[in-house]
C-alpha positions as MATLAB code, in Angstrom:
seq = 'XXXXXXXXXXXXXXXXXXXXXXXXXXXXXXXXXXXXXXXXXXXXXXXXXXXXXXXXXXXXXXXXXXXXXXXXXXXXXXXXXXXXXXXXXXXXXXXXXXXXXXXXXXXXXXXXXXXXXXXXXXXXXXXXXXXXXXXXXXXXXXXXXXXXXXXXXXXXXXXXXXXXXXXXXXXXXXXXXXXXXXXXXXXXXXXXXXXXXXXXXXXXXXXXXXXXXXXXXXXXXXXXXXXXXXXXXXXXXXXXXXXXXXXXXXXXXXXXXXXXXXXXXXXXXXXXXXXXXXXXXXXX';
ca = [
      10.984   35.901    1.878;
       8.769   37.490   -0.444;
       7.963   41.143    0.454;
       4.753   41.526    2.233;
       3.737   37.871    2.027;
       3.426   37.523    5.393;
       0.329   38.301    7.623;
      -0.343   38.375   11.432;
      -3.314   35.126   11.898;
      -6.108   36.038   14.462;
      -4.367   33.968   17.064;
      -1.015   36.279   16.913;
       0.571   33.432   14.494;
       2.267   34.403   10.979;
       0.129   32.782    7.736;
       2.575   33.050    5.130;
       0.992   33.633    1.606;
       1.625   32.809   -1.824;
       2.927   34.887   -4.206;
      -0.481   35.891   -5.944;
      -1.260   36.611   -2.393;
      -3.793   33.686   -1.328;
      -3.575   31.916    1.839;
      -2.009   27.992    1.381;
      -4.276   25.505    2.736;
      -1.623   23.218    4.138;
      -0.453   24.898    7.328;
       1.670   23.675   10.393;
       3.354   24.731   13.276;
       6.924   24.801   14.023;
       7.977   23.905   17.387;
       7.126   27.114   19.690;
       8.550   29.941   16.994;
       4.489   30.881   16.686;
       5.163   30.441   12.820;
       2.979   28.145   10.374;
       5.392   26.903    7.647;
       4.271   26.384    3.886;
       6.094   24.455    1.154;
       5.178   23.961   -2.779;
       3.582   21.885   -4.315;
       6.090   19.625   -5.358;
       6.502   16.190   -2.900;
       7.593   12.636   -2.580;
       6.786    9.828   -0.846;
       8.975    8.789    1.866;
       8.719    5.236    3.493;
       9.928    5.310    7.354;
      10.788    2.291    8.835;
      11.299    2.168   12.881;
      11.242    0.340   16.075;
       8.684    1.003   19.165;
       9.317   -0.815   22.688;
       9.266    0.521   25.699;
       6.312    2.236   27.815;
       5.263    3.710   24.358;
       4.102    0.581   23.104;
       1.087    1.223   25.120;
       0.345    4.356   22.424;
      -2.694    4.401   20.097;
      -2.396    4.072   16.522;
      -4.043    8.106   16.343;
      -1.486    8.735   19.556;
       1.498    7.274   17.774;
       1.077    9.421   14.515;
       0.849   12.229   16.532;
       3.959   11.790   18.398;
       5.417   10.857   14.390;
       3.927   13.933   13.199;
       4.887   16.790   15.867;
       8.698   15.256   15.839;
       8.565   16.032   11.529;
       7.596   19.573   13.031;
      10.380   19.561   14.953;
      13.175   18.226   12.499;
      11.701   20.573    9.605;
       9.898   17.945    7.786;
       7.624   19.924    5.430;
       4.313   17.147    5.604;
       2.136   17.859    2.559;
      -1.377   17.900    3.495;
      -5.195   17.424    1.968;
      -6.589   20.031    0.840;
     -10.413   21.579    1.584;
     -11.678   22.904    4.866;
      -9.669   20.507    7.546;
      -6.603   19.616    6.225;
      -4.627   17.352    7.545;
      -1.121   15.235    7.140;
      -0.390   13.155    4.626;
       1.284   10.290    6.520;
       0.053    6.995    7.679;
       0.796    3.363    9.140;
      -0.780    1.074    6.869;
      -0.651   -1.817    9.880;
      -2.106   -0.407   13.245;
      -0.176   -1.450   15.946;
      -1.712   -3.257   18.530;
      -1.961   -1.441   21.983;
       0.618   -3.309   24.002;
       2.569   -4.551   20.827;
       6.038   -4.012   21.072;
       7.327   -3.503   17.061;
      10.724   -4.329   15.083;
       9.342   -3.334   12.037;
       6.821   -0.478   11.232;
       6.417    1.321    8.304;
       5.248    5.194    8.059;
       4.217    6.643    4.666;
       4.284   10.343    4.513;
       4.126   12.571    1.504;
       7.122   15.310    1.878;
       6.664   18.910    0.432;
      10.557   19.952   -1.391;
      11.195   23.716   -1.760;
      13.075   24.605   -4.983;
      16.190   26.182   -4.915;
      15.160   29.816   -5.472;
      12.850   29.177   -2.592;
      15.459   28.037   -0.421;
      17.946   31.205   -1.486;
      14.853   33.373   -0.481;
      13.394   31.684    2.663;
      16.869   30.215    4.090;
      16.685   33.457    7.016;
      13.317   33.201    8.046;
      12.974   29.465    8.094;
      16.291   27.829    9.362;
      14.928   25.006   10.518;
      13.296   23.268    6.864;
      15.341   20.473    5.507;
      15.687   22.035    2.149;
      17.576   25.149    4.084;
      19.787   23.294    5.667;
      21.377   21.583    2.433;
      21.511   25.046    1.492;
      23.212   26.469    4.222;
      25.956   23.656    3.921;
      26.165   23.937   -0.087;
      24.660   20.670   -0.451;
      22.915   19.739   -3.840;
      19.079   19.071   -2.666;
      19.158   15.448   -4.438;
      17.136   12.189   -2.722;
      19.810   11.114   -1.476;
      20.615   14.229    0.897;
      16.845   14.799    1.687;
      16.541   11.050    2.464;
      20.173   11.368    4.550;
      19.494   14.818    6.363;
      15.599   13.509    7.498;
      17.568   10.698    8.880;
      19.961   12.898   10.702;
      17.312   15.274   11.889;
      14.166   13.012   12.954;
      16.467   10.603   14.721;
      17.485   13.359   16.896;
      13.567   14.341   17.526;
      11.908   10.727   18.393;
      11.487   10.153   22.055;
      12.998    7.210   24.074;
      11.288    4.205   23.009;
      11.628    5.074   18.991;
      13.947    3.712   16.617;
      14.688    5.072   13.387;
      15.765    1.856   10.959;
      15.529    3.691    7.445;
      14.389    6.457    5.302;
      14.110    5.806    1.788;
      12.195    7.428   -1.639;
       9.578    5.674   -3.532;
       7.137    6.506   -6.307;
       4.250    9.073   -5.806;
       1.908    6.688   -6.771;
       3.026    3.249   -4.960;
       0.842    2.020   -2.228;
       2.152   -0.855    0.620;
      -0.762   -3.248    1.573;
       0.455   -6.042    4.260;
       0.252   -9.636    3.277;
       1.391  -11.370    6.501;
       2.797  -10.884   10.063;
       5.031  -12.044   12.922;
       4.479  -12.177   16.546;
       6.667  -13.871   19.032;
       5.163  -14.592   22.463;
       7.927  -15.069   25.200;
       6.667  -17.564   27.647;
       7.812  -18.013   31.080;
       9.782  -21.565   31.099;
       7.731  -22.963   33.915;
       4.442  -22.706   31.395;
       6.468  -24.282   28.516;
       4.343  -27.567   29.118;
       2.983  -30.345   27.170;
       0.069  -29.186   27.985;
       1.066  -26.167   26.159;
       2.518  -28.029   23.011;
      -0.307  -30.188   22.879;
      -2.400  -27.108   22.577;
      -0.604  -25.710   19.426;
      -1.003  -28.525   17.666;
      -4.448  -29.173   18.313;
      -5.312  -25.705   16.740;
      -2.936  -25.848   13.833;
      -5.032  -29.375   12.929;
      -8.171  -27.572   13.501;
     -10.116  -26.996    9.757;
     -12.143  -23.694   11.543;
     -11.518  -21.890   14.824;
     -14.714  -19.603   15.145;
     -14.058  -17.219   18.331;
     -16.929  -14.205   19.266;
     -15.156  -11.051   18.618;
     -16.306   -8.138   19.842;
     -15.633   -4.061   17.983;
     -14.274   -2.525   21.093;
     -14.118   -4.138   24.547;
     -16.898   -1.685   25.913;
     -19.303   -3.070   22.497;
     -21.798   -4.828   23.782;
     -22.301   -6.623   19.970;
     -20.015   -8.769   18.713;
     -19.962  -11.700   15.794;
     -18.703  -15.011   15.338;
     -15.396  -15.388   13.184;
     -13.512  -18.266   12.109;
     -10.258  -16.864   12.102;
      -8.150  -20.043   11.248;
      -7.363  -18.947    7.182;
      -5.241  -16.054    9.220;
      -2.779  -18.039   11.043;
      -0.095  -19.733    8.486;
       1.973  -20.953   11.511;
       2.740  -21.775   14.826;
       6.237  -22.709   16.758;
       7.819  -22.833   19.758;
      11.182  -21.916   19.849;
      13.673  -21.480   23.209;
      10.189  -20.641   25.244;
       9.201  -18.642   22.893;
       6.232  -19.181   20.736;
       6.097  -17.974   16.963;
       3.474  -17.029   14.948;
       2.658  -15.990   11.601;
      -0.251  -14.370   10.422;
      -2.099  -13.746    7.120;
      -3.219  -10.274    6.569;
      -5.928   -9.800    4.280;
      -8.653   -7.171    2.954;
     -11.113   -9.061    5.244;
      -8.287   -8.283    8.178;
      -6.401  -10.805   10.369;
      -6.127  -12.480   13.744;
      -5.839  -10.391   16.852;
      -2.844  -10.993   19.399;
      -5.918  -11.218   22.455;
      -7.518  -14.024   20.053;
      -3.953  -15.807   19.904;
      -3.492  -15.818   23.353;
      -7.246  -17.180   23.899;
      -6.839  -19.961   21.327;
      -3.221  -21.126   23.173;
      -4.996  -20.799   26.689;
      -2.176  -18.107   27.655;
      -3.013  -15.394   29.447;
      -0.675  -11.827   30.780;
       0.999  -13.828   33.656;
       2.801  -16.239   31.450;
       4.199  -14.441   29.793;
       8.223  -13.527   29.870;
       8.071  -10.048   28.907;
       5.632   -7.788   26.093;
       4.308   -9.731   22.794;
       6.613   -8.591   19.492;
       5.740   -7.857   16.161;
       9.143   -9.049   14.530;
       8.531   -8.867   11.109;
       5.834   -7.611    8.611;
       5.767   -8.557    4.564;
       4.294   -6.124    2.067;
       2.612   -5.846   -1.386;
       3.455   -2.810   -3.039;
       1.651   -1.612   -6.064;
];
């Protein structure tokens, strides 16, 4: 650590400086140690990919990048943040989830502050717990591949019940994901696999517009009329379950409650939660 670079923060918390001696304006804590961490300013741009099932698909989009965020704290995954007067993390889903929406496939972007060597040498005591010091500590070479392998490791370990971790990998600083389509699959109890039910499909995938009221947020008392049949590419029904893929687009996409309401299904019919299976991205 560099000598006297550490101060005691009005709340009994250590704000740990630079070396010309100003404050760094990206600041976390680290599990209950009453430290904030710092890193430099060099990062990358890790792409998460994971599963969520379970009672926590029932999480917020805000809830679930909390619960993302505070297990990075715990596996000592440095999160660059903005800068300015509230700073916050640089990590984000670019497809919400939707409340209720089990997922095979989401993907977290997060910007990753990496500690140079000479910073690890000097920090590796007082901050055992950072990625970069535990390469270090085993002689590893801090290359992608062993930050990509050792967040892995170390955030699998950290992600309640419910989580997944499918991959970790390194892209470009600059590259941004936008999603171009999406698939849910819709188990339906056998008893309500009728032809009533078949009929149904295809009478919507011959429909040329499918205008529906939708409203901002259930408690909204304003709402506006939508034809939301450009967002649906497909529709099948496979072994009782019923397959559908979605465009996603700038101007949005079809919501799962607005699927359900155009195939006259409602909660009770179905065999278990609604999926998100698959997602396709744009990257540029």
């Amino acid at each position: 650590m560099i000598e006297n670079a550490c101060l005691r923060g009005k709340d009994g918390h250590n704000l740990y400086l630079r070396e010309d001696r100003r404050p760094y304006p990206d600041l976390y804590r680290l599990d209950s140690a009453k430290e904030y961490i710092i890193g430099l300013d060099d990062s990358i741009l890790l792409l998460v990919r994971f599963k969520i099932g379970g009672r926590l698909r029932f999480l917020s989009h805000a809830e679930t990048l909390r619960v993302l965020q505070r297990a990075c704290a715990r596996a000592g995954v440095t999160i660059q943040h903005t800068q300015g007067f509230n700073p916050h993390p640089r990590m984000s889903l670019p497809l919400p989830r939707p409340v209720g929406v089990e997922s095979d496939d989401e993907l977290l972007c997060m910007r990753v502050l990496v500690r140079d060597a000479s910073c690890v040498m000097r920090r590796a005591k007082e901050i055992p717990n950072a990625i970069e010091c535990v390469l270090e500590a085993q002689n590893a070479p801090i290359t992608q591949d062993a930050i990509r392998n050792t967040i892995m490791a170390r955030l699998s370990e950290q992600l309640p019940e419910g989580f997944e971790l499918l991959s970790v990998s390194i892209t470009k600083a600059d590259t941004s994901f936008v999603p171009s389509s999406a698939t849910y699959v819709l188990p339906v109890r056998p008893r309500c696999v009728t032809a009533d039910l078949k009929a149904r499909i295809k009478q919507v995938l011959a429909s040329q517009s499918l205008r529906l009221e939708r409203k901002k947020d259930p408690e909204s008392l304003k709402s506006k009329t939508l034809d939301v049949r450009g967002f649906l590419k497909s529709i099948e029904l496979e072994d009782s379950c019923v397959i559908v893929r979605c465009n996603v687009s700038p101007a949005g996409s079809i919501r799962v409650e607005e699927i359900l309401q155009l195939l006259e299904l409602d909660v009770e019919k179905l065999a278990a939660p609604v999926r998100r299976t698959s997602v396709q991205w744009n990257s540029n």
